[in-house]
C-alpha positions in Angstrom: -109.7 28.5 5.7 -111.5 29.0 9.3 -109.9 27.5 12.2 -112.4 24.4 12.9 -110.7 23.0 9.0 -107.1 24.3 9.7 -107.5 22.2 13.3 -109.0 18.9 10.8 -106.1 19.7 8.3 -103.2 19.7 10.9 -104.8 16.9 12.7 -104.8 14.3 9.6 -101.2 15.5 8.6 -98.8 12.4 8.7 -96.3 12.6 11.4 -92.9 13.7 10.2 -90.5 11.0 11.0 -87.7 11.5 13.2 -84.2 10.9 11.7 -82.4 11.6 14.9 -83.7 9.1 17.1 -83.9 6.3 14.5 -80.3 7.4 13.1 -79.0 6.9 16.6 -80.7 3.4 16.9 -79.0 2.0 14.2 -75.6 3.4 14.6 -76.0 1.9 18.5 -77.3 -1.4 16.6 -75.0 -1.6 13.8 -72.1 0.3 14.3 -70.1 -2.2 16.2 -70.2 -4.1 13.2 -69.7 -1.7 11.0 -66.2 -0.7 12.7 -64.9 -4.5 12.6 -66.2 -4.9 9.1 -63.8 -1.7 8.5 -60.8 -2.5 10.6 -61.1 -6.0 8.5 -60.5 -4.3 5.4 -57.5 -1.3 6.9 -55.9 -4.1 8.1 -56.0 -6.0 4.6 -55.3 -3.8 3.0 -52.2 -2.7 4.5 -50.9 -5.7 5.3 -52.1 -8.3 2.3 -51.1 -11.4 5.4 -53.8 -10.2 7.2 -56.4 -11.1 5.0 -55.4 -14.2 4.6 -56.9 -18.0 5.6 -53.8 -19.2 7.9 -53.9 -15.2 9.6 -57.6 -16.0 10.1 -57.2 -18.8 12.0 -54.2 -17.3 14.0 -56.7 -14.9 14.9 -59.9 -17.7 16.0 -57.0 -19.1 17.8 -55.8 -16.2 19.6 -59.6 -15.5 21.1 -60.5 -18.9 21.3 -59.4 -18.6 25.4 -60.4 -14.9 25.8 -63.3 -15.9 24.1 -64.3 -18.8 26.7 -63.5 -17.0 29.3 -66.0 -14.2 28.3 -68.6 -16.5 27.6 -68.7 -17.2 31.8 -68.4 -13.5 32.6 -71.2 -13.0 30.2 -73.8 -16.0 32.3 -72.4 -14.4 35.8 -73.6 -11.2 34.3 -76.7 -12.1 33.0 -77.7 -12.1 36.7 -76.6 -8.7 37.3 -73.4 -9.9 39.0 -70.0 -9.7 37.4 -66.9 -12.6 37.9 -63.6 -10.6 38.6 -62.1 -13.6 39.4 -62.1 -15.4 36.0 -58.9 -14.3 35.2 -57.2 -15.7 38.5 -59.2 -19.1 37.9 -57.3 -19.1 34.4 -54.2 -18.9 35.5 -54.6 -21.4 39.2 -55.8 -23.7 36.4 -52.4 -23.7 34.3 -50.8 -23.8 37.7 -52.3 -27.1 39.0 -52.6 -28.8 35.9 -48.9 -28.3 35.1 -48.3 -29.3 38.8 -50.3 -32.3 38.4 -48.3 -33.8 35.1 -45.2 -32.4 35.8 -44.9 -32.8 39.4 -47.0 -35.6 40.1 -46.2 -37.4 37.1 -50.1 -38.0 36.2 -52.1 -38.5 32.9 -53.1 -35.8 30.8 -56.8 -36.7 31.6 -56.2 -36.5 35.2 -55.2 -32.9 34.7 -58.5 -32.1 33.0 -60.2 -33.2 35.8 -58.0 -31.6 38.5 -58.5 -28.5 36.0 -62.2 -28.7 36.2 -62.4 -29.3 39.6 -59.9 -26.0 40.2 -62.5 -24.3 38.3 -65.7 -26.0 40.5 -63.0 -24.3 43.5 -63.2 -20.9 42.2 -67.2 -21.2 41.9 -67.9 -22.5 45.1 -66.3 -19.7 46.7 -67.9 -17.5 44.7 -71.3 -18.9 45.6 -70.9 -18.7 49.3 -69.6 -15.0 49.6 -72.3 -13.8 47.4 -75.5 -16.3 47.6 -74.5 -17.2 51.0 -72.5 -14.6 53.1 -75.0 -12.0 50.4 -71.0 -9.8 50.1 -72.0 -7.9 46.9 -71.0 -9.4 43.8 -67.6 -7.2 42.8 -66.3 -7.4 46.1 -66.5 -10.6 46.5 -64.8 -12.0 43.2 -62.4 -9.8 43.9 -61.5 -10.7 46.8 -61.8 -14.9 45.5 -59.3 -13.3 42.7 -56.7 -12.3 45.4 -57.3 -15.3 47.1 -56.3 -17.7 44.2 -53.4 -15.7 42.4 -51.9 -16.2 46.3 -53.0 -19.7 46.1 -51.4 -20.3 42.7 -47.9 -18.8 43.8 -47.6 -20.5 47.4 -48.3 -24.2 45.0 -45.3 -23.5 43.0 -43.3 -20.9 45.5 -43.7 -18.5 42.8 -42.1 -20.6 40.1 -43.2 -21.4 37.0 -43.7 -25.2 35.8 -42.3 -27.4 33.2 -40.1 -30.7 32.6 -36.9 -30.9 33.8 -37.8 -28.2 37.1 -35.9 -29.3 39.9 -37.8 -30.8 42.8 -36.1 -30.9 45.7 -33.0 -31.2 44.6 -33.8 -33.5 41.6 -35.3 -33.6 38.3 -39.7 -33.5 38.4 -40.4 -37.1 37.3 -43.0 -36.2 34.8 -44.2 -33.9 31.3 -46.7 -32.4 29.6 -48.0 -35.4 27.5 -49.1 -35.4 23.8 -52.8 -35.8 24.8 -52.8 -32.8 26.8 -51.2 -30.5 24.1 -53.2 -31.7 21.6 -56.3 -29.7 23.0 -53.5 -26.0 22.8 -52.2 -26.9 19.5 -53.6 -29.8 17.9 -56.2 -29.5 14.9 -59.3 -31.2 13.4 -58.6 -31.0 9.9 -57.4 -27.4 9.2 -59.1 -26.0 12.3 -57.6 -25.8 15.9 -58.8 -27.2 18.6 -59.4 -24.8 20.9 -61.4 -23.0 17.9 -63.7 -26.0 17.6 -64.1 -26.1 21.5 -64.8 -22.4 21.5 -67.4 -22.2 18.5 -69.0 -25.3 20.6 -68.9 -23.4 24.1 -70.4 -20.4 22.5 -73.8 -22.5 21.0 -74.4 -24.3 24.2 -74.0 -20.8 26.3 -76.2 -19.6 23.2 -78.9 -22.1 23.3 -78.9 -21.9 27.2 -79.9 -18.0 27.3 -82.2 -18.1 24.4 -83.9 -21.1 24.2 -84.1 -23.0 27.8 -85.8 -21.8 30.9 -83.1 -21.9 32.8 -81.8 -19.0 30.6 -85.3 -16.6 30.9 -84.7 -17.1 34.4 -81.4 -15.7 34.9 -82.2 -12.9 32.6 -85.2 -12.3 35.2 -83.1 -12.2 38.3 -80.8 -9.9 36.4 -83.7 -7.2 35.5 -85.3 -7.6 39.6 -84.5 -10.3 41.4 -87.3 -9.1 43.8 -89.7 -9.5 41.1 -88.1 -12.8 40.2 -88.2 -14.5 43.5 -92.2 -13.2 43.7 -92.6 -15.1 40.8 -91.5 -18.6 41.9 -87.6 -18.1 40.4 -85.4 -19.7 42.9 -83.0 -17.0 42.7 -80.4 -18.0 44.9 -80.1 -21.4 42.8 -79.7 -19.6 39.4 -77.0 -17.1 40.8 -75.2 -20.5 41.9 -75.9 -21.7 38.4 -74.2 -19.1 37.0 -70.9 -18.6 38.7 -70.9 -22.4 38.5 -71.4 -21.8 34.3 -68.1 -18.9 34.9 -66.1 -21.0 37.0 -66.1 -24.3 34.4 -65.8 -21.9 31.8 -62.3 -20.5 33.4 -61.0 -23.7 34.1 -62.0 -25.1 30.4 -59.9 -21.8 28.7 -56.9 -22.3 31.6 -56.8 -26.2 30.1 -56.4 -24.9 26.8 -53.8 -21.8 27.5 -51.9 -24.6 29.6 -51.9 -26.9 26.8 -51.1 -24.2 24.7 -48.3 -23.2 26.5 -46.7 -26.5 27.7 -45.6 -25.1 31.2 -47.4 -23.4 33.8 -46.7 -19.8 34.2 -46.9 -17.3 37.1 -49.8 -15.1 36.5 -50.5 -16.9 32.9 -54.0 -15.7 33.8 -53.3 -12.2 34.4 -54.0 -10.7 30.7 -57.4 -12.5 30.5 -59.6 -10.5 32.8 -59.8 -7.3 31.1 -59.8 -8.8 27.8 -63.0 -11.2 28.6 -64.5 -8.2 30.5 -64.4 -6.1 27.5 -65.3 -8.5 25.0 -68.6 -9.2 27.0 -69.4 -5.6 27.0 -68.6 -4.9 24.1 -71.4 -7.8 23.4 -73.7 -5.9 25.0 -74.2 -3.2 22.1 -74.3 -5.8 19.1 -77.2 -5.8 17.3 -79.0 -3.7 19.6 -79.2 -6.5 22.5 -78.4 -4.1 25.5 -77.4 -7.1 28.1 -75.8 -10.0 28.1 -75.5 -12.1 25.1 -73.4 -15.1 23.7 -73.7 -14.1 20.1 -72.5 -10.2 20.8 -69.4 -11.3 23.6 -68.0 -13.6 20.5 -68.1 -10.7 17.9 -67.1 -8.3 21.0 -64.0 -10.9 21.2 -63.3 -10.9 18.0 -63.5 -7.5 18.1 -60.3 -7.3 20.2 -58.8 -10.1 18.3 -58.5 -8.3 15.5 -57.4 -5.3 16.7 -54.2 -7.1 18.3 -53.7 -8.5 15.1 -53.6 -5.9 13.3 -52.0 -3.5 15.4 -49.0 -6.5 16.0 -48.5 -6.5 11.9 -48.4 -3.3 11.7 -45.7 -3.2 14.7 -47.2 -1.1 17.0 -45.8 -1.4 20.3 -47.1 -3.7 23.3 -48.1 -0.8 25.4 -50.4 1.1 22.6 -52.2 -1.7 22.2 -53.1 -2.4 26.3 -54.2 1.9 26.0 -56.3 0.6 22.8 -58.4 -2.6 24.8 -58.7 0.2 27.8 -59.6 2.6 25.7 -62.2 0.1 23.6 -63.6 -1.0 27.9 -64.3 2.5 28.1 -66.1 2.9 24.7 -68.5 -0.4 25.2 -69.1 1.2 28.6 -70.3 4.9 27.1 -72.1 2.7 24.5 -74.1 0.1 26.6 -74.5 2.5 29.6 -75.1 6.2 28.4 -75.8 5.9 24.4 -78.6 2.9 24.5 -81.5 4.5 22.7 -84.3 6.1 25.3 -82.1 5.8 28.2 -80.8 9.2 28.1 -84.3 10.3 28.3 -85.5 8.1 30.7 -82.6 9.3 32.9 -83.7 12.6 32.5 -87.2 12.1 33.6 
């Protein structure tokens, strides 16, 4: 064969596909997945409970608030920013809510609102340090998450809330009424509440990132917000938009924990920023999204919310299983960050 046909032979040869490459897309797309689908089945199997209907609802209940609260990280981040103060927002919520019907003696519905407006608080703070003042995002949730776990304690004097407290020197006039508890524990046919409110949060954060334009335009600002603002995007507006979207999700999951609860407790908030911060991570990697996604932060808290469960019927300690949702943080961060197919090359170039 001379070398003019051995060049036309080589030359229509197929391409060999690459099993490497493609291998590592679908374990980054699937794999997530894949590892809940198996700690389902460990879990069931070991303990027959957990597979159960009633443990499965335990479980939707257990999220439903981390859940929420992850759905308003996930908005702030959509923007490239990131809402460290959700978690303190929780837990000021619980604080005034339980101030407002058991120290105040007001309705259950008055609560919500003082609840929301706590929340609108938290966002409006937010928005001036970081669209105003332009403090970069982290620092300046963090430092609005100081500012309102001090603000919680100095309401109460560092006490926690609930009938029968003593007020200067007598009993607080009011309770937690049935209204309000209804949304912690009550249920629409076999289903909690704060399931239902969840599974409705999570479409309307859905529809508002996938299918409005409010939602292509916070992506945009997230991916250049130079590039964004050339192109008519009102940037400063959307970044409002979304720490307004994290703040009223915050106060809407502090509702629910307080009604859940049926006092108001001293840094009830406190456990809810690392879970909500890894379940919207976590989001990033399912299905192969790589950003920020409704769909992937509810199987990302789900995710967690199975683990817990799990790991608490199989009695492992308290402490393993805050190593286990650090040690999942750090995963989602390898995974999103380092693992996302092409980026390690494009890093290298």
């Amino acid at each position: 064969m001379t070398t003019s046909q051995q060049a036309t032979a080589s030359a229509t040869e197929e391409p060999r596909p690459r099993r490497g490459p493609r291998a590592a897309e679908v374990a980054y797309r699937y794999g997530l997945v894949a590892v809940l689908v198996a700690m389902l089945i460990v879990f069931a199997v070991l303990r027959p409970a957990f597979g159960t209907y009633a443990n499965a609802l335990i479980v939707l209940q257990s999220v439903a608030v981390v859940g929420v609260v992850a759905l308003g990280v996930t908005v702030s981040m959509t923007t490239g920013g990131f809402d460290l103060s959700a978690g303190a927002c929780v837990g000021a919520v619980v604080m005034v809510t339980a101030l407002t019907m058991v120290r105040f003696n007001l309705t259950g519905a008055t609560a919500i609102v003082a609840g929301l407006v706590t929340g609108l608080l938290v966002a409006g703070v937010n928005v001036l340090l970081t669209v105003v003042a332009r403090v970069p995002d982290l620092v300046a949730t963090l430092g609005t998450m100081f500012l309102f776990q001090g603000l919680a304690l100095i309401l109460t004097s560092g006490q926690s809330v609930s009938a029968g407290m003593t007020v200067n020197d007598a009993p607080a006039p009011g309770k937690y009424t049935e209204g309000f508890t209804w949304l912690g524990g009550g249920t629409i046919g076999s289903v909690p509440v704060p399931v239902i409110v969840f599974a409705l949060l999570a479409i309307a954060v859905y529809v508002l990132l996938v299918h409005t334009r409010w939602g292509r335009a916070l992506y945009a600002i997230g991916g250049n917000a130079e590039a964004a603002r050339l192109a008519g995007i009102r940037v400063a507006r959307y970044r409002a938009l979304a720490y307004v979207v994290s703040g009223l999700c915050a106060a809407v999951a502090g509702i629910m924990l307080s009604a859940r609860l049926g006092r108001g407790d001293v840094g009830a908030g406190d456990p809810y920023l690392l879970q909500s911060v890894a379940a919207a991570l976590i989001g990033h990697a399912v299905l192969g999204a790589n950003r920020p996604n409704a769909l992937g932060t509810v199987i990302g808290a789900l995710f967690i919310g199975v683990m817990i469960n799990g790991m608490t019927m199989l009695n492992a300690p308290y402490y393993a299983q805050t190593f286990v949702q650090g040690a999942l943080l750090v995963g989602a961060l390898v995974v999103s960050y380092t693992l996302t197919p092409g980026r390690r090359e494009r890093t290298v170039r």
